[in-house]
C-alpha positions, 0 to 999 in steps of 0.5 A: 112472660118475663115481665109477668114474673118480674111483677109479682116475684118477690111478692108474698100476698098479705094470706102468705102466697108467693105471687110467683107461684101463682098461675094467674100472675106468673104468666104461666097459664096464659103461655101454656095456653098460646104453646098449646094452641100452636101445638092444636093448630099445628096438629089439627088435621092429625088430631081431627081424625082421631077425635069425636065426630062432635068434638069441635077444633074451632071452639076449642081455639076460640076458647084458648084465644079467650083464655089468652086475652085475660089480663095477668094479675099483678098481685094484691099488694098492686092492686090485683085479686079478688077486690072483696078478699076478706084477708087483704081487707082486715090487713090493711085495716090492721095496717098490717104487710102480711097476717103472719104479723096478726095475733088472731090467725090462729083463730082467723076465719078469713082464711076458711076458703083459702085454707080448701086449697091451702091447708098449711097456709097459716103454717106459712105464714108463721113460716114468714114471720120468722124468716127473711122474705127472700129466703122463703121465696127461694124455698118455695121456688125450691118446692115448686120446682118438684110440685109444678115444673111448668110453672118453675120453667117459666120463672127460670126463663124469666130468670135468665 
């Protein structure tokens, strides 16, 4: 876990995303997903009389240990991520660290998937533009800290 997070903490991704905040990069879903297979397995028997007749235990192992066996995205800038990202691509193209340095962002339709899940995207980017990098990356643990916790307890423990 803590090498995780020591890998993509001071990352910001050319989009504008902390890498830290990332779910598939700070180790934060495969760790609850090994807590939450000892807690199944420790509970099992318990949880067994309380569930669905048709509910299947060993499925749901077989499928965390899945989950648990990916490997950890070590952020775009490293080589992680979606190999055909369209914003990545036309970065390096522009030869550029992030997009927030790009005069077409405004128009930019590259961000039209990412902004479905991240409507204020380019506002960060702008953000980022103006801004020490280490000082946005403090802000949005700030933030992440009320809007995922699981996450921010990671990145603390890994801190420490």
């Amino acid at each position: 876990m803590t090498e995780a997070f020591e890998n993509v903490k001071d990352q910001i991704g050319f989009c504008g995303i902390w890498c830290g905040s990332c779910l598939g990069g700070n180790d934060a879903i495969l760790e609850l997903t090994r807590k939450y297979e000892q807690f199944i397995k420790q509970s099992q028997s318990a949880l067994e009389k309380w569930a669905p007749k048709e509910f299947n235990f060993n499925e749901l192992i077989k499928n965390l240990t899945q989950i648990q066996a990916m490997p950890l995205c070590p952020g775009c800038k490293k080589g992680g991520g979606n190999p055909t990202c369209e914003i990545r691509i036309c970065a390096l193209k522009k030869n550029m660290t992030n997009c927030s340095q790009c005069d077409e962002l405004a128009e930019c339709k590259n961000f039209e998937s990412l902004q479905r899940n991240h409507p204020k995207i380019k506002e960060e980017l702008r953000e980022i533009r103006n801004t020490d990098q280490k000082k946005v990356i403090e802000k949005r643990m700030s933030e992440l800290k009320t809007k995922w916790p699981h996450c921010v307890l990671l990145c603390e423990t890994a801190r420490k």
